[in-house]
C-alpha positions as semicolon CSV with decimal commas, in nm:
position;residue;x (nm);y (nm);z (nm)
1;X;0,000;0,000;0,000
2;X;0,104;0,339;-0,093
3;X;0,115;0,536;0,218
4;X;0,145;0,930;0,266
5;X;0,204;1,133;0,579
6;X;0,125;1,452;0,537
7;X;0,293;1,749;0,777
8;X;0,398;2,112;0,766
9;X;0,724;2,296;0,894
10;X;0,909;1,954;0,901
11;X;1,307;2,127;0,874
12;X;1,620;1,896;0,929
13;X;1,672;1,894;1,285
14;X;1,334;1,883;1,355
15;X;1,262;1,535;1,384
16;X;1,320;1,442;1,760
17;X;1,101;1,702;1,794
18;X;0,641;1,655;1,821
19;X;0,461;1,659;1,633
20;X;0,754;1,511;1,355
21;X;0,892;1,238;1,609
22;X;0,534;1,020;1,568
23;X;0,537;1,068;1,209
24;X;0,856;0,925;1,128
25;X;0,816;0,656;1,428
26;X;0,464;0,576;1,266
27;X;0,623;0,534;0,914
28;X;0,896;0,312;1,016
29;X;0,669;0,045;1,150
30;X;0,452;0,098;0,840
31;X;0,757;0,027;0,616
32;X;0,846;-0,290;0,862
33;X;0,497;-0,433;0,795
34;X;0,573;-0,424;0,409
35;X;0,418;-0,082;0,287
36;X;0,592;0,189;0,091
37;X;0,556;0,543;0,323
38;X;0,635;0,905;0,244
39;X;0,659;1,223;0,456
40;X;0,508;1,488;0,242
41;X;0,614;1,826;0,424
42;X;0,419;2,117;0,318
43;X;0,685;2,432;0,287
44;X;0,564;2,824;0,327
45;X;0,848;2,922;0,201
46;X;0,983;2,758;-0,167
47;X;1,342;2,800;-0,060
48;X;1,227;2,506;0,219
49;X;1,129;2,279;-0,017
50;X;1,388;1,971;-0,040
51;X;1,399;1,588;-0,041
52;X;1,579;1,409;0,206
53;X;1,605;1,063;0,407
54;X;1,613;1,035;0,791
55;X;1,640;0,730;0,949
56;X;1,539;0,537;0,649
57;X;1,209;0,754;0,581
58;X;1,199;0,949;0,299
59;X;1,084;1,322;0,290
60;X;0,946;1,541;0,027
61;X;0,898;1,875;-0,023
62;X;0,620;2,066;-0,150
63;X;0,458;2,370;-0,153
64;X;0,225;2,411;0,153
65;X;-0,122;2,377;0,073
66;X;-0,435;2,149;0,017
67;X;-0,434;2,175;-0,383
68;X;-0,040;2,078;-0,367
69;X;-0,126;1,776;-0,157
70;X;-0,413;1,667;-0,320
71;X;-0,197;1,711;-0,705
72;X;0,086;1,496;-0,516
73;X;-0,108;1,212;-0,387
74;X;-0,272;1,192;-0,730
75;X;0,023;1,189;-0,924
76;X;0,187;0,937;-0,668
77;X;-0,069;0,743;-0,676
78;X;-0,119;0,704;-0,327
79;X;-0,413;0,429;-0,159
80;X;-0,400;0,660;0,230
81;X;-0,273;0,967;0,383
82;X;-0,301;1,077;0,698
83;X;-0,368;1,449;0,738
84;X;-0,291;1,687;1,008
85;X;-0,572;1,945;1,176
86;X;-0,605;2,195;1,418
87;X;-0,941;2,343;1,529
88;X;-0,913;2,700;1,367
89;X;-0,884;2,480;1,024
90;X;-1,290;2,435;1,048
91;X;-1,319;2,780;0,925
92;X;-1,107;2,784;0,612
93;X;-1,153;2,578;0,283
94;X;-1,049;2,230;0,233
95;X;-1,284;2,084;-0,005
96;X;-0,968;2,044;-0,249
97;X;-0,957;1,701;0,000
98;X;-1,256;1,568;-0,211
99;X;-1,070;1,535;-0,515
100;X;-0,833;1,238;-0,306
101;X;-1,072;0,945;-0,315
102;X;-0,859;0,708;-0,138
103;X;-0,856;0,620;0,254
104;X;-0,789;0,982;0,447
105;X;-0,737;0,982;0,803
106;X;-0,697;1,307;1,042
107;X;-0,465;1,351;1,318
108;X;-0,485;1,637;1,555
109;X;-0,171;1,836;1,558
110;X;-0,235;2,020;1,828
111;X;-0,453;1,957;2,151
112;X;-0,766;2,175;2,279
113;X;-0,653;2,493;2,384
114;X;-0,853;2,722;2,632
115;X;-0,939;3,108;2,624
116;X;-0,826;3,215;2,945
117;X;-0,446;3,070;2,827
118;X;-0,440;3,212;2,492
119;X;-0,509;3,561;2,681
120;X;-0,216;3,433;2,919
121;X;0,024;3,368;2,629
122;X;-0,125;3,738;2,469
123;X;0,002;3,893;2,807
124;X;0,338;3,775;2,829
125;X;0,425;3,784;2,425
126;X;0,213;3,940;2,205
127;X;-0,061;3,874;1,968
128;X;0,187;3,723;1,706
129;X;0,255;3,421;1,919
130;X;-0,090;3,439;2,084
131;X;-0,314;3,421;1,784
132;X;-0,394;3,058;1,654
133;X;-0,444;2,992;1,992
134;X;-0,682;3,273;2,074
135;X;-0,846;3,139;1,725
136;X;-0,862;2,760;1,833
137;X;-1,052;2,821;2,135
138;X;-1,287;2,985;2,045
139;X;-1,394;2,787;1,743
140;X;-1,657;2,570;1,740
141;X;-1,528;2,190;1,714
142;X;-1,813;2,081;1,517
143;X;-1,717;2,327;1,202
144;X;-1,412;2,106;1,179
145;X;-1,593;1,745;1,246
146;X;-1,870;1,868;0,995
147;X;-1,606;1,884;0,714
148;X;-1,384;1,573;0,775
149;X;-1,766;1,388;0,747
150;X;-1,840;1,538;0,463
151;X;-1,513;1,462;0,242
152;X;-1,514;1,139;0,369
153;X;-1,249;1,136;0,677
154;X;-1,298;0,790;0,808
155;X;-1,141;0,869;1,108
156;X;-1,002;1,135;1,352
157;X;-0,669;1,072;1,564
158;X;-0,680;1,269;1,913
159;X;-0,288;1,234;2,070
160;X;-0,483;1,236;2,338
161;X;-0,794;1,107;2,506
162;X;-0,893;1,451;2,612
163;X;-0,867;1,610;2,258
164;X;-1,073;1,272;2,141
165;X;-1,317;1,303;2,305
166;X;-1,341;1,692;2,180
167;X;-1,374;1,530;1,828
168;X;-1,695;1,271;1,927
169;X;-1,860;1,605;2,104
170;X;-1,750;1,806;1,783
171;X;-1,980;1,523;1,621
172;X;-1,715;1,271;1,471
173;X;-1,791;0,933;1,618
174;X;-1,461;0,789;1,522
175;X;-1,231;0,971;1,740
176;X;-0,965;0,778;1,835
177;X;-0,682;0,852;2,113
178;X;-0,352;0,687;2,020
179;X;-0,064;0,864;2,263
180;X;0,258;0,910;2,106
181;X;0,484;0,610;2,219
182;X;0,756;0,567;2,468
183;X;1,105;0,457;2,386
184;X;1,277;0,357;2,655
185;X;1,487;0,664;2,726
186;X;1,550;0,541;3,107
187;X;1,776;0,294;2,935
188;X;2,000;0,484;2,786
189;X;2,375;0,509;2,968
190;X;2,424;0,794;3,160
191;X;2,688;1,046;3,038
192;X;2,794;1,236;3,375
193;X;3,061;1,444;3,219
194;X;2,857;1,732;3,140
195;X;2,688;1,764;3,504
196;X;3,102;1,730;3,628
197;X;3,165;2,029;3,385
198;X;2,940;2,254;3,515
199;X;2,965;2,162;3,881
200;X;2,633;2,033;3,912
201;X;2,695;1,613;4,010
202;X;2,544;1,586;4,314
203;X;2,395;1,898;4,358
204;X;2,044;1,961;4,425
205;X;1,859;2,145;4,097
206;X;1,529;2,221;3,940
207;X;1,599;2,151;3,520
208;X;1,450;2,353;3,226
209;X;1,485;2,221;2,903
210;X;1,404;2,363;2,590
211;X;1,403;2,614;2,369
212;X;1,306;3,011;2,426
213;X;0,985;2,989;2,290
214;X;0,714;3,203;2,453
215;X;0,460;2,877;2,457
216;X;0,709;2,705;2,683
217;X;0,667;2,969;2,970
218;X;1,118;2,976;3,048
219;X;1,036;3,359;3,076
220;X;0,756;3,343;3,322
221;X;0,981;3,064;3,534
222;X;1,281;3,328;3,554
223;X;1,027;3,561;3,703
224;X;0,928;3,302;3,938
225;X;1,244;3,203;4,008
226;X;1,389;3,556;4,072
227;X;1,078;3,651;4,337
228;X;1,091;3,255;4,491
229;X;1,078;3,272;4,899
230;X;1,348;3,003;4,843
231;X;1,754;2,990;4,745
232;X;1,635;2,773;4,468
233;X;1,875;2,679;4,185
234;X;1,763;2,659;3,837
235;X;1,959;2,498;3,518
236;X;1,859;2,624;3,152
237;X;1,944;2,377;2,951
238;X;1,828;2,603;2,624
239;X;1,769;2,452;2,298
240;X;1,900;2,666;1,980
241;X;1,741;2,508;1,698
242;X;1,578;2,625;1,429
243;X;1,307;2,904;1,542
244;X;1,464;3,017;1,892
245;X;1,436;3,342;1,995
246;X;1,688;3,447;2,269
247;X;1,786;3,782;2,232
248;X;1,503;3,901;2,466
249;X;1,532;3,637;2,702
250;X;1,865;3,690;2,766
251;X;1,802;4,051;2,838
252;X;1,565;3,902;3,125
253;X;1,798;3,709;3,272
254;X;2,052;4,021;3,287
255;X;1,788;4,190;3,460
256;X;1,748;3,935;3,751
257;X;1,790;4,042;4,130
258;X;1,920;3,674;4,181
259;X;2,121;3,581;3,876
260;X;2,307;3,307;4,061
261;X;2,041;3,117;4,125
262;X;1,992;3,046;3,722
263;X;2,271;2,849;3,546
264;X;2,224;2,836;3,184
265;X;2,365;2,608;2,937
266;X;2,370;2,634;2,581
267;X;2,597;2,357;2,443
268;X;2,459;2,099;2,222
269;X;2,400;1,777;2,437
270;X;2,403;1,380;2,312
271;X;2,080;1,159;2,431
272;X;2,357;1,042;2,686
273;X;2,414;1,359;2,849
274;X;2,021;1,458;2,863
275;X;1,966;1,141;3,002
276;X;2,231;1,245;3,319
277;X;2,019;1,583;3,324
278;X;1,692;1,424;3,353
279;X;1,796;1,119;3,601
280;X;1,978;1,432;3,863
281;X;1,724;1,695;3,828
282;X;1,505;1,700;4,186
283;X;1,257;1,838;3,940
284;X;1,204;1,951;3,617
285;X;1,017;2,234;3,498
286;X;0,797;2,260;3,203
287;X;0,545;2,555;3,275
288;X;0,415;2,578;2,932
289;X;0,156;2,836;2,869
290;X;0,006;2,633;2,576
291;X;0,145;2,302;2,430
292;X;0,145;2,335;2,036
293;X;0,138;1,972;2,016
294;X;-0,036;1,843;2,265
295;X;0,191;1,594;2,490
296;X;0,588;1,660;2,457
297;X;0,767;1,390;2,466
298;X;0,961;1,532;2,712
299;X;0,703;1,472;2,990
300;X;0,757;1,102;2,886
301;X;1,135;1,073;2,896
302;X;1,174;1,261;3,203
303;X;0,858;1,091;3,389
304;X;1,070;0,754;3,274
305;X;1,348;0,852;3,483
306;X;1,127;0,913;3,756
307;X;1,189;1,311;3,784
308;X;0,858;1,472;3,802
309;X;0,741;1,776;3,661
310;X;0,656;2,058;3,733
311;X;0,413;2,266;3,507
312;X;0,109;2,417;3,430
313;X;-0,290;2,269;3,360
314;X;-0,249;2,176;2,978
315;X;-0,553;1,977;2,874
316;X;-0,418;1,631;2,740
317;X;-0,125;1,626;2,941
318;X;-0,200;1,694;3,263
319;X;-0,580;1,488;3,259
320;X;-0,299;1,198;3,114
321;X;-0,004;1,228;3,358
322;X;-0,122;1,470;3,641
323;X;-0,035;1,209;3,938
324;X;0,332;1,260;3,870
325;X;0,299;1,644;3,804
326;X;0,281;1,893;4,055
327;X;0,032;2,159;3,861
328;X;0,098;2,559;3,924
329;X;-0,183;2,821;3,867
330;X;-0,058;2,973;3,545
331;X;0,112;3,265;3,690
332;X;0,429;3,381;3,838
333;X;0,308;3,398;4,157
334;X;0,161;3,052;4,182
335;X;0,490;2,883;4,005
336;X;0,689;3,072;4,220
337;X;0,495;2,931;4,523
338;X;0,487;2,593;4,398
339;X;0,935;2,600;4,330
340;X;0,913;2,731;4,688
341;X;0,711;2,417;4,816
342;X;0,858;2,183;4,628
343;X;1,215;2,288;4,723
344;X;1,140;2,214;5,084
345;X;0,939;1,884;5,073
346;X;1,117;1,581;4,988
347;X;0,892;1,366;5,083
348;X;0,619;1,498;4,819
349;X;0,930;1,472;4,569
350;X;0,963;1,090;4,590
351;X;0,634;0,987;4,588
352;X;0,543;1,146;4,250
353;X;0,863;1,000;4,106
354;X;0,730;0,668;4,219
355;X;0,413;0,743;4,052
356;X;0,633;0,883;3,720
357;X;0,799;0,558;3,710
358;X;0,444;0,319;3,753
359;X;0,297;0,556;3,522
360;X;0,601;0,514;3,200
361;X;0,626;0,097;3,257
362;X;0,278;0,070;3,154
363;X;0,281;0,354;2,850
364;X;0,256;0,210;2,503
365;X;0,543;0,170;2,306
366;X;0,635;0,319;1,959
367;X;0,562;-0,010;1,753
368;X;0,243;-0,030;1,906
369;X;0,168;0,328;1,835
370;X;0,286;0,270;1,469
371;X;0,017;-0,033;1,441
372;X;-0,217;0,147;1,596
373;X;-0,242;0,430;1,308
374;X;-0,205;0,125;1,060
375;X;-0,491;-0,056;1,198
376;X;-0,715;0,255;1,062
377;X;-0,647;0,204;0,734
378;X;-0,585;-0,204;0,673
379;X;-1,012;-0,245;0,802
């Protein structure tokens, strides 16, 4: 079977990254089972277009749009693809989808967002980053439901079982939730050197990791940090791939009152190394504001060590994994109250990372996942 997995914004670099880690995990198990997968990645800009293999799954190009799809999956010949939505898209026009008269699947890129945090997000950064967000909550689910019916969607993939069940209220029966997968990441060896390097073995710290982004809240947790009741220490461990955005961040952190409670690291660091960061963090913060794809796998590989989080209420991922989270009110004062608790009680500390730990042995793995979305087309 000719199989086609269409995404957007897919650069090299990406790919460890959600929503593009499922896809390609999805596609390899496809290709195992015998069927010949492509990544179609929709481009804004033409000078993005290229063709290129990662990890033995081949990626194309094209120009971004439901006219360019549709054209490519014709002249490909392809029997399924697997499309991605978010809410807002119920408002704009995709009947060029009807033209495709093979199997078509959706998958929710994003989650279900709320008003009151796309306001939040529209505080702290702007309209610019606020926007789709602002836009997805306050469209009506059904608008979207109502067209996947009508061009014959056969089915609607929620990463979640919170953002499925949006989709069977929206009035699309076959919602399905299939998480992304876990991957073992507790297993992998331990590289200490880079905790030795910057004097942190054995210490006692609260991890960030990621990039810059606004969505992620890192500038709201510097506040917090900066006005925290405690002597906390914090480690940045920033991300500068494609798409950061540090030059006002840094500016914020030369502001602070208490600069030496923040340690920020920049380097580029191996699975190995973020793997040491993860297993030594007392905690690790992840306050994001909104979660543009719904459940970062990040929650997963650090829950797997048994490090638990803490963050803010995010639909999917906190109803999912909120026993080994310890939820903030989404403000500075309430995550700087909850860094302040948290530093003190240790006892609170181990028994959500026993809970982290019960929680990952029982997650799904990624060939399951993989058959999962290859179950939906293969009825």
């Amino acid at each position: 079977m000719k199989i086609i997995i269409y995404t957007y914004d897919l650069f090299p670099g990406r790919e460890y990254l959600m929503p593009w880690r499922t896809l390609w995990e999805v596609a390899i198990v496809m290709q195992q089972k015998g069927h010949d997968v492509i990544i179609l990645n929709g481009c804004y800009d033409a000078k993005n277009i290229m063709d290129y293999e990662w990890q033995g799954v081949q990626i194309h190009g094209i120009k971004i749009g439901y006219d360019s799809l549709v054209n490519k999956l014709l002249q490909m010949r392809a029997d399924a693809v697997f499309v991605p939505f978010v809410w807002r898209t119920g408002l704009a026009d995709i009947s060029a989808l009807a033209r495709f008269l093979g199997i078509k699947i959706a998958y929710m890129a994003g989650g279900v967002y709320n008003l009151q945090s796309a306001i939040a997000l529209w505080k702290r950064a702007g309209l610019r980053w606020a926007k789709p967000y602002l836009i997805d909550s306050l469209v009506p689910k059904r608008f979207l439901c109502k067209k996947l019916k009508e061009l014959g969607f056969s089915a609607l993939i929620g990463l979640t079982e919170y953002t499925a069940e949006y989709g069977i209220k929206g009035g699309f029966a076959n919602s399905i939730a299939i998480y992304p997968g876990h991957d073992g990441f507790q297993n992998i060896k331990k590289d200490e050197t880079i905790l030795e390097k910057n004097g942190l073995k054995g210490e006692k710290f609260i991890l960030f990791s990621g990039a810059p982004a606004p969505t992620r809240g890192v500038d709201m947790l510097v506040d917090a940090v900066d006005c925290c009741n405690e002597d906390v220490k914090i480690v940045l461990l920033m991300r500068t791939d494609v798409g950061s955005e540090f030059e006002a961040f840094n500016e914020q952190v030369k502001g602070m009152k208490h600069p030496e409670r923040v340690i920020l690291i920049t380097e580029k660091v191996t699975r190995e190394q973020l793997r040491a960061f993860f297993g030594s963090a007392y905690y690790v913060a992840l306050p994001f504001v909104v979660i543009p794809s719904e459940v970062p796998l990040t929650f997963f590989e650090v829950l797997s060590c048994g490090t638990p989080i803490i963050t803010f209420s995010n639909g999917g991922t906190t109803c999912y994994l909120e026993p080994a989270l310890e939820v903030a009110p989404k403000s500075i004062l309430g995550l700087s109250k909850v860094l302040a608790k948290v530093w003190k009680d240790s006892s609170l500390r181990e028994a959500r990372s026993v809970r982290a730990r019960s929680m990952m042995e029982i997650h799904a793995g990624w060939q399951s996942v993989g058959e999962q979305w290859l179950k939906l087309i293969e009825k």
